[in-house]
Every structure is written in C-alpha cells, then in structure tokens.
N, C-alpha and C positions, 0 to 999 in steps of 0.2 A: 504493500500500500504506500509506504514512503516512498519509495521507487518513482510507483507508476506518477503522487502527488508531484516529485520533484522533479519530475518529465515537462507537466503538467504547466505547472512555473516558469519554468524554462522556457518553455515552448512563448508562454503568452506575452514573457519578458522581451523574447527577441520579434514579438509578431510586429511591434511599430517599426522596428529596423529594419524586418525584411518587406514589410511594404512602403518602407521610403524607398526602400532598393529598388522595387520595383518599379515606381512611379518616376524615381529621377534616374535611372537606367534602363532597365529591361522596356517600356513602354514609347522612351525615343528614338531604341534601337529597330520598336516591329514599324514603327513608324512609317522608318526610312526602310526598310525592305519593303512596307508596300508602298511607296514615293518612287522607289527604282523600278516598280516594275508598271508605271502610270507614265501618259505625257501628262506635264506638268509644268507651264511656262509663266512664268509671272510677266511678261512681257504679253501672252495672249491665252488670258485666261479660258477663251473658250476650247481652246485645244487641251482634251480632255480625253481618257479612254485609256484602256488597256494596254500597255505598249509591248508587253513581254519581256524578252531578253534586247531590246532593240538596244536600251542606255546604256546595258551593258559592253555590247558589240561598238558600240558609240564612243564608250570611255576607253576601253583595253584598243580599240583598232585606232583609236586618236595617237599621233606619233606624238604629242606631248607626252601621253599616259610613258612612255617608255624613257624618255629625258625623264620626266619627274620621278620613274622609279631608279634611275642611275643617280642623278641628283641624290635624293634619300639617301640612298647605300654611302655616296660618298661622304653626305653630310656626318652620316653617323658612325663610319668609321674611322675618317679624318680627327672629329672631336674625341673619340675612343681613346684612338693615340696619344692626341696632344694632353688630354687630362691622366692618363694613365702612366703616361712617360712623366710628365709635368708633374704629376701629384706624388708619385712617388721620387722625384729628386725634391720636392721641399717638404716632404716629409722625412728624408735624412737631413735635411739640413734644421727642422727644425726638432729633432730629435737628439739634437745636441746642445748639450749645457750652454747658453749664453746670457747676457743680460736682458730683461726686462722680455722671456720667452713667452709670459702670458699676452702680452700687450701685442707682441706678434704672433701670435696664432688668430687673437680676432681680427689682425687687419688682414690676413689671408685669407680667411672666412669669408670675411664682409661682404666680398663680392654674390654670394651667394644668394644674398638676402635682399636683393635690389630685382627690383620687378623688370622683366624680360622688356616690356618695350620700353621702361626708362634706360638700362643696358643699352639696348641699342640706340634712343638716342645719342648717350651720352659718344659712346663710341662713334654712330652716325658726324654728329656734329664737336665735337671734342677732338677726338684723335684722327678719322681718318676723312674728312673734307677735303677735299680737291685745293681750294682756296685757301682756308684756316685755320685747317686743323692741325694737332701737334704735328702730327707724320708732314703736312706739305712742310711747315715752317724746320721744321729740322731736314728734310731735304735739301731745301734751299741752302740751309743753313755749310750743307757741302757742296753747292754747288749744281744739286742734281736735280732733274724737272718733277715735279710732286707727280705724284699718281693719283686717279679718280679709280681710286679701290673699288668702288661697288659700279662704275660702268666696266671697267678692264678684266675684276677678278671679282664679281659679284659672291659668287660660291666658296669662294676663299674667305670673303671676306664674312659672310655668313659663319661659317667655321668658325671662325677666330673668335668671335663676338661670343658664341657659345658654350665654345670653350673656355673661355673667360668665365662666363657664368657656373660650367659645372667642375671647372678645377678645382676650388674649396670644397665641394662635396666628397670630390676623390680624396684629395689630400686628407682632410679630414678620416675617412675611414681607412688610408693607407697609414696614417700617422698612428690610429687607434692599435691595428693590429702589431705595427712595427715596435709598440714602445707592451706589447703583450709577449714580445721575445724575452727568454730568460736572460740577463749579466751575464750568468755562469758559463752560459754557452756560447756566447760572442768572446768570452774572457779564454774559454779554454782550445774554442780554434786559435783567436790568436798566439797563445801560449804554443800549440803546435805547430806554428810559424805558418801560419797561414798569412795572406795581406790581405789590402782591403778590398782590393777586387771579388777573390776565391771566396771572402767571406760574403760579401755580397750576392753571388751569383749562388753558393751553395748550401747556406746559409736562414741571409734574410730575405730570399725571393721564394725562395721553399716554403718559408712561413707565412710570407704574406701572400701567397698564391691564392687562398679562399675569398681574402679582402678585395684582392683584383678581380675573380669573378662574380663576388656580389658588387663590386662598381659596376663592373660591363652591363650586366644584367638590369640594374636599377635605370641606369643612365640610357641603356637602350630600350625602353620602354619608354621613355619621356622622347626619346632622341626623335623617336617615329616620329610624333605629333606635331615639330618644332611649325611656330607657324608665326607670333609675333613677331618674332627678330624679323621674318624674312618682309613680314607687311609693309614693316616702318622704313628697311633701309633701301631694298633692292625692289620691292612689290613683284618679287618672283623674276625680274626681267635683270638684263636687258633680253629679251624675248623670253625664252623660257627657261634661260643659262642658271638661275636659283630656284627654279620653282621646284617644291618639293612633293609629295602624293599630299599631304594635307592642304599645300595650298592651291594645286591644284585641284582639288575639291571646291576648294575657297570660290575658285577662277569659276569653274563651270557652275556653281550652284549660285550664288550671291551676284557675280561679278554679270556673269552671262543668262542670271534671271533663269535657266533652267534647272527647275528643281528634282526633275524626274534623273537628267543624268547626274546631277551632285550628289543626286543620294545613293545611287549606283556608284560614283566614286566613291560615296563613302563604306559602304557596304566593302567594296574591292579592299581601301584599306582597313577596313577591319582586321579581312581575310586575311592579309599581309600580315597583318602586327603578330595577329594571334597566331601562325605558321613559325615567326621568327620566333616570339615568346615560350614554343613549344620546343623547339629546339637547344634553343636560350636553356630553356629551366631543365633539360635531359642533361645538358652538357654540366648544369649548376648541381644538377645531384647527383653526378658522376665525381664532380670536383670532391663536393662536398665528403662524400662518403669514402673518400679515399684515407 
C-alpha cells in the first residue's frame, strides 16, 4: 500500500511538469510537422491545401539546403577546436599558483555570460569593422589595408565570435577536471624523469579525456542551433557563405513568408541534431565507461 501511495505522489507531483513539457515542446513540435506537410504562404494566404512531401523535396533539393549543411559542420567543428584546444591551454595556465588566481578565473569566465547578440555586437562593431574597429586600427597601425571580416570571411568570422562565447564554458570544465588530478601522481612521473610534454600527453590528457567529451557533447548541441551571432553580423550572407541549417530555416520560413517549407526545414533539422546527438551520446558512453 505504501508503495502503490508513493507511486501515486509521484506521479501527481511531476503531472504539472510533464504537461508544461508538453505544451511548450511536444505541441510546437506536431505543429510544425503538420505546417510541413501544408502550402502555407503568408504572403498568399489563400494558397492552402495538402502539399505532401512537396516542402520537403523543396528544402533538401534547394542547393542552399547543402551550403547551409556544410556551413553547420564547419561552424561546429571549427568552434570544437578553437575552444577545446583554447580551453585546455588556459586551463594549465591557470592551474598554476599565481597572484590574484581568483580575480582571473572570472574575467575568463565572463565572456560566457554576455548574451549572444550583444557578443556579436560588440565584436561586430568593437573589434572587427572595416573602418573602426580594433583589428582595422591596428592594421593600419602596421601598415597593412584593414579587412571587412564579415564580407571576405563571413564564416570565419562567425566562428571566432562563438568561440569566444563558448571558451569559458570549456575552460571552465577542462580546469574542473584538471585540478581533480592527484599531486602525487604529477609528482611521481616527474620524479621518474618524465618532462612536461610526456606528462602532459600521458598523463593529464588521459584524465581529462571524459571532460573533453562532455564539452564536445554539450557545446554540440547548442552549436547546431547557432543563429543570433549569424543574424546581427553576416545575416547569413554574403549570399549564403554563413548561413547555417537554422538560419536557413530562419530565410525560408520568416524571411520568405513560406511557412509550409520553414517548417519542413525545421522538421529536416530536427532530424539532423537528433542523428548527431545519437551518435554524440554512443561515443559519450563508450568514453564514459571506459
């Protein structure tokens, strides 16, 4: 009887949670699967009617759909990199005894906590502007003709900007596990005349090997979705050199008033996330369980 009561409880404790769940997930999800499979123009509202697999054929045979999925991949393995590699060199640096180490851990942080399209402004108009920003003024300053980072290397410069944002998150949990390594055992390779290379590579990469694939895993989940940074600086262009699967969604559903194929895009990059995420989390508990 306690049992079945404490079932019972339970059950009625989480019923508000799981019909929030429903309401602000699962309900805009069937939404858009029956949107994708509707014409559905906000531009001509009376074009109306069953349309089948047509937005699908529409979306996947559009040659943007295939830039915007190379984009993606590149976007999120570019940033992979630069925070992975990134995160783990200032988390040995700041894993060592220096002064005032708390004061520097939050201004490394910091960047974290700054909301994506202020990010990109700040970088849009701060750092890399054609005219005034830091990067032209210190080109000049050698000599050299500035660059319009986001018409030349739009995707690049996407990357950068993101990077930026999710480097604190890596370091952060590359610095957690790094400073969970024993003394003893950094003390007693060195002591076997090991250097700092050998102990690094054999060492403290070994240990923090799990940390690095909960970053990949975390960060490639958000990576999919990236769509502020690219609104404010590049708006996907110059032609479709930045655009990525979400914002090209953005493009065809919002931009281009067709809501039957935007939601078929969106449907498509569901499909996508959840394919990578599945893979993602086989490779995470292989890691894991080693």
């Amino acid at each position: 009887m306690a049992t079945a009561q404490t079932r019972t409880l339970a059950r009625t404790m989480m019923a508000p949670a799981v019909v929030l769940l429903f309401i602000w997930m699962i309900v805009p999800l069937v939404m858009t699967l029956w949107f994708s499979f509707q014409n559905y123009s906000l531009i001509n509202p009376m074009m109306t009617g069953f349309a089948g697999l047509a937005n699908y054929a529409y979306v996947i045979g559009d040659p943007s759909f295939s830039q915007a999925l190379i984009n993606t991949l590149i976007l999120v393995l570019g940033v992979l990199v630069i925070t992975v590699v990134g995160g783990t060199f200032i988390a040995l640096l700041l894993d060592q005894p220096v002064w005032g180490q708390g004061i520097l851990r939050i201004l490394v942080i910091s960047p974290f906590f700054v909301m994506p399209p202020v990010a990109a402004l700040i970088w849009k108009n701060g750092f890399m502007h054609a005219d005034y920003g830091l990067l032209a003024h210190l080109w000049r300053f050698f000599g050299a003709k500035p660059i319009d980072w986001f018409a030349q290397y739009p995707l690049f410069s996407v990357i950068v900007i993101v990077a930026w944002q999710w480097l604190p998150f890596a370091t952060l949990i590359l610095l957690t596990a790094l400073q969970s390594l024993s003394e003893e055992q950094r003390e007693a390779a060195e002591m076997d005349g090991a250097n700092a290379l050998n102990r690094f590579w054999f060492i403290i990469m070994p240990h923090m090997s799990r940390a690095v694939t909960i970053v990949i895993l975390i960060q490639t989940i958000f990576l999919l979705g990236i769509f502020a940074e690219i609104r404010v600086t590049t708006g996907g262009g110059p032609g479709y050199a930045s655009t990525n699967i979400a914002f090209l969604v953005f493009r065809t559903g919002i931009l281009s008033n067709d809501i039957g194929a935007g939601s078929a895009g969106g449907v498509v990059a569901v499909i996508i996330a959840n394919i990578v995420a599945f893979f993602l989390m086989r490779a995470v508990g292989k890691n894991l369980d080693e």
